[in-house]
N, C-alpha and C positions, 0 to 999 in steps of 0.2 A: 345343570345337567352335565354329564361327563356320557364323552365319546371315546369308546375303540374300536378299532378295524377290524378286531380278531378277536375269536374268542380262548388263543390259547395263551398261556398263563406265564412270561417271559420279567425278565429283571425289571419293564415298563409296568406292568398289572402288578406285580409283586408290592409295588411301589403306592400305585394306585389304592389295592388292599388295606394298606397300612394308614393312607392317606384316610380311606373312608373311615375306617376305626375310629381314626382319632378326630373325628370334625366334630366340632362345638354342636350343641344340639338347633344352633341360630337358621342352619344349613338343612334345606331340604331337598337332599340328593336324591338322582333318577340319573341311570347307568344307561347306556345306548348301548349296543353290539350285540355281536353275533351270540345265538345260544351254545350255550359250553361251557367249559371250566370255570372261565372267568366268571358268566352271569350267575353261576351255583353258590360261586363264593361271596359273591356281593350278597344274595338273598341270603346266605346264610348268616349275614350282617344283620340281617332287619332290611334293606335295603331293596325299592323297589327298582323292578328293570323293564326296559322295552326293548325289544327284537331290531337287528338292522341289519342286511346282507354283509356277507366277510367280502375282503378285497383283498387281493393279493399282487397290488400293484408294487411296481418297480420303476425306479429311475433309470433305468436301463430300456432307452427304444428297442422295440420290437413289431412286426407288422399285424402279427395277430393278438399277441397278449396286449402291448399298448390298447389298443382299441377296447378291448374286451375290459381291461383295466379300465377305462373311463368311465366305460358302460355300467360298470359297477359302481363307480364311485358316485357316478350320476342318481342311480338308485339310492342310495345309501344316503345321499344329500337331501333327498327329499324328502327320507326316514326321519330324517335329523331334524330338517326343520317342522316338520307333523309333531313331532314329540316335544321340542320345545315349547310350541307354541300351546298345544295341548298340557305342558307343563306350569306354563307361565314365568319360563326360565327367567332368575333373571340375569343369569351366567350360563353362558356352557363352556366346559374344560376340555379340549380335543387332548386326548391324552399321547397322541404320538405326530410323527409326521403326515402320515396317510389319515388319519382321523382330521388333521387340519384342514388337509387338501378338501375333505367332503363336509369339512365346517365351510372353507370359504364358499364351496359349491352353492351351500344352503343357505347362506346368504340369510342370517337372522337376524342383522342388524334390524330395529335398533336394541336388541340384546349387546349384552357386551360377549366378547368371548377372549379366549383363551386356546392358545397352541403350545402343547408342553411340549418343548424337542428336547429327544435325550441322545442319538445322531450325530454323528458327525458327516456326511455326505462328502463323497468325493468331491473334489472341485469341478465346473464344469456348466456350459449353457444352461442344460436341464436342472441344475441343481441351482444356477442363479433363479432360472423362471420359479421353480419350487419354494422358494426360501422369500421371494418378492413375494408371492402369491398366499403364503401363510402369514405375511407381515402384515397383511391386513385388518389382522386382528387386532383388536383394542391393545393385546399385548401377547409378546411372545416367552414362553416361560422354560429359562435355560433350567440343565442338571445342577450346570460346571461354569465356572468364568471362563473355560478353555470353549466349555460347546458358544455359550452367548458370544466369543470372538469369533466362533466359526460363521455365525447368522450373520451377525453386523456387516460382516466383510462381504457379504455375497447382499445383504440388504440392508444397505445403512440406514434407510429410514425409520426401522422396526424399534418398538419399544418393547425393548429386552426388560427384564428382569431376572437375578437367579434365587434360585431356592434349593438348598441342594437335600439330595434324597433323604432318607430320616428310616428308622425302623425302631420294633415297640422295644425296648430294652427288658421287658418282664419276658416276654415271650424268648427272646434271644439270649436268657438268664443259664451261666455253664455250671452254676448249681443245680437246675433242674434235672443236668443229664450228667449221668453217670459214665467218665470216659474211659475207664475201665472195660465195662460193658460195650462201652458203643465200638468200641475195638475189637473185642470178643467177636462180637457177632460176624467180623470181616473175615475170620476165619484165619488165615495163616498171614493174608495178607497185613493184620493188626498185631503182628508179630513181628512186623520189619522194624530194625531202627528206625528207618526215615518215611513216614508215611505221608505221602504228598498228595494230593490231589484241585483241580481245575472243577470250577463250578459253572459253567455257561453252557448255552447251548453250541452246538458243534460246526461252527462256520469259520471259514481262514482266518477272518480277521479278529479271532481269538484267538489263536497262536496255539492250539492243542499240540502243535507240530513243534513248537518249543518247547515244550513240558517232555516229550518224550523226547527230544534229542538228547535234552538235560539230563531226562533219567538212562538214558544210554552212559553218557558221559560219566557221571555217577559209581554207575556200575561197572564199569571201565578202572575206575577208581576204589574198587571195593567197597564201596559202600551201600549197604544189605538197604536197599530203595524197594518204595512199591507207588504207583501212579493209580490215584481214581481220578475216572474223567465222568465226571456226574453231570448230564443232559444229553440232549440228543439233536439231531437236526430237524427242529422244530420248523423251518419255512421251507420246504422241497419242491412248491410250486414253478414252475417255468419260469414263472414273470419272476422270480426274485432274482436278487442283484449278483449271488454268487449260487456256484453248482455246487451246493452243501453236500449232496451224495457222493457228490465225486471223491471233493475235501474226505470224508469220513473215510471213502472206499483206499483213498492215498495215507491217512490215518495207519489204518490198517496195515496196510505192505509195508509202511517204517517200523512197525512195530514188529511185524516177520522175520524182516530183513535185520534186524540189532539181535533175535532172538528171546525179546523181553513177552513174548506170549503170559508165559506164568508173573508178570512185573506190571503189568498194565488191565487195571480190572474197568470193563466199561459197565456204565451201574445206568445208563438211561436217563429218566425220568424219574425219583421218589422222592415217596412223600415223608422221607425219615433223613431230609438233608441236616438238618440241625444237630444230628445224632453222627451225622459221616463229617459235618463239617468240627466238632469239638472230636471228633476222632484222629484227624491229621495233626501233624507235626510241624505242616506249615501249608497254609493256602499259597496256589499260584494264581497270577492273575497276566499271563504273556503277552495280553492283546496288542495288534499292533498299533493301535492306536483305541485308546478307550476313553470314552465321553466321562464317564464317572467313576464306575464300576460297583455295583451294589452288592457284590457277591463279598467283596474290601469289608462293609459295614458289617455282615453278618460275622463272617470269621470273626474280625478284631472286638465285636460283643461278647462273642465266644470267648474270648483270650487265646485264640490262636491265632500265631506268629503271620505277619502276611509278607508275600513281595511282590510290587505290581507294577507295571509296568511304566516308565517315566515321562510316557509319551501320552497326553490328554488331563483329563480331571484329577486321574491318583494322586498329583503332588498336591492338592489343595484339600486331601484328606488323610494321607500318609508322610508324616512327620519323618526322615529321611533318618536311621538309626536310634530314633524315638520309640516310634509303638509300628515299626517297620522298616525293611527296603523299598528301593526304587532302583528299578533293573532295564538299562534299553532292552527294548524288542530285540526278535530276532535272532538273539547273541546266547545258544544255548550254555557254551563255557562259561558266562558272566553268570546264567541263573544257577547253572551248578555249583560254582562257585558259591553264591550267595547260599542256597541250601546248606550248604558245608558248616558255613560262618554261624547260622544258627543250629543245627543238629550236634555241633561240635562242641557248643558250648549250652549246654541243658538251662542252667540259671540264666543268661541272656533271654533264651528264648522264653521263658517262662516272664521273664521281664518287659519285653515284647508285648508280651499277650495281655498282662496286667496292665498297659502302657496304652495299649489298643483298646482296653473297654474304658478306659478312664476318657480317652479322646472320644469315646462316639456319646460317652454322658454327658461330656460339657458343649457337646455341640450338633450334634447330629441324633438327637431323640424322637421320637413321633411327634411329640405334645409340641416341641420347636416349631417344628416343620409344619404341623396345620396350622400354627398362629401366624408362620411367614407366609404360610398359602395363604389362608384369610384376608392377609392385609396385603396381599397382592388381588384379592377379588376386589376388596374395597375399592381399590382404588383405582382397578379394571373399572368399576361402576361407574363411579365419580368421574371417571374420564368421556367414558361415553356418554354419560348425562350431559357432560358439557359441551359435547360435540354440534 
């Protein structure tokens, strides 16, 4: 059985999706969470689902949402273990952090389970009790060898394993889509030499705010740039960990303030990303610190050029002048710079991009990725059996 906390549809579910696709038929999955995006897609799988409250907890104390966050998760635990047990689970996969927290809540032992962190959590008390409290799982199942160093350190006794993210390669095929067209459709914007764009949802520690200073800098430079920032700020509740509206609303005035209005197209939520992402001339990926980064895998299937940033998971996916950059955070002259380095040389970048699909065929495919899941359930089993 797999658990999530939410039912909106973020680089963790995306993930998930692909996951369920591809599992061996041996696997008789049943999806917990909230009704929404996410449970529409799984059913549109074949895939049954059951209902469980959203939780929009945070690692961040507070006097009224802390509580109110428990309160929910306390619910939500009891969901969890009614369904398993109603299931005859004999796995459950908590697919995030908070999905864990209301895995150990529910208390299924002697099920085996599973806590997939994709995370990296600030350091800090609340984040030691967190990361002890998910270790309890039969095992804990990193993105990145950078996120599994982050758990260990905060909870050595946990058995880590990694697996790192996977997507379908048919589906992410740049033959399918015409880039031509998918250019067309941007209208003036797919008429820039340098068409850039950021795929994440809209929170600081994505670095949106580097992408536009870059493309300030850029044009500063003469050179005829246009910024998509494709998602939006998907967790706006109180309890969460940063004031996404604000970040967005401070977005904004940077982009007033350089005068890039007509430079900077904000595109939201859609469902034509595969179309805007074989559209660009080069994925950014600024965050300040990124656990994996799955938005990396899409672009580079596409054969567009990535650069992402050098701090988290990206190095253990992006081959350094291979089939990509590695850019520190932060440092919008270094990413404009790097933009240059590929826009300026058309055959490089195009070299990139071929460089980029070849690296996610030999290593990061769907069909990979459920067989490394699998033999992580296995042996989640075996373990618990022997306990």
């Amino acid at each position: 059985m797999y658990v999530n906390h939410t039912a909106a549809v973020s680089g963790a579910e995306r993930s998930l999706l692909a996951l369920l696709a591809a599992l061996s038929p041996e696997v008789e999955p049943l999806l917990a969470s909230p009704r929404g995006r996410l449970s529409e897609a799984v059913e549109r799988l074949g895939i049954a689902t059951t209902p469980i409250v959203d939780t929009a907890g945070s690692l961040r104390l507070h006097p009224l949402h802390t509580p109110r966050a428990l309160a929910e998760m306390s619910v939500a635990a009891l969901q969890v273990r009614r369904a398993a047990r109603g299931h005859r689970a004999d796995l459950v996969h908590a697919n995030s952090i908070r999905a864990g927290l209301e895995l150990a809540l529910a208390r299924v032992a002697p099920v085996a389970s599973i806590v997939h962190v994709r995370d990296c959590l600030p350091p800090g008390a609340l984040t030691t009790a967190t990361m002890r409290l998910i270790a309890t799982a039969t095992t804990v199942l990193a993105n990145s060898h950078y996120t599994a160093a982050t758990v260990r350190s905060a909870a050595p006794n946990a058995h880590v394993e990694v697996v790192h993210p996977a997507i379908d390669l048919a589906e992410f095929d740049p033959a399918r889509i015409d880039r031509a067209q998918a250019r067309a459709k941007l209208g003036v914007a797919g008429t820039r030499r340098a068409l850039l764009g950021v795929v994440a949802q809209l929170s600081p520690w994505k670095g949106q705010d580097t992408a536009i200073e870059a493309l300030k800098l850029l044009r500063e430079q003469g050179v005829d740039a246009h910024l998509l920032l494709i998602g939006s700020a998907k967790f706006v509740a109180s309890a969460t960990r940063f004031d996404n509206e604000a970040y967005v609303a401070g977005l904004q005035q940077i982009v007033s303030a350089a005068g890039l209005e007509d430079r900077v197209s904000w595109l939201g939520e859609r469902d034509d990303v595969l179309e805007l992402v074989r559209a660009l001339d080069v994925l950014l990926l600024p965050s300040h610190e990124e656990p994996f980064g799955r938005a990396l895998l899409e672009a580079m299937a596409l054969e567009v050029p990535v650069l992402a940033t050098s701090v988290g998971g990206p190095p253990e996916l992006v081959r350094e002048g291979r089939d990509g950059y590695l850019v520190a955070p932060r440092e919008p002259a270094a990413w404009a710079q790097a933009v240059r380095r590929i826009i300026e040389g058309p055959e490089q970048g195009r070299a990139l991009g071929r460089a980029g699909r070849e690296r996610i065929a030999e290593a990061f495919g769907a069909e990979q990725h459920a067989a490394a899941t699998l033999a992580v359930y296995r042996s989640a089993i075996a373990r618990r059996r022997r306990a």
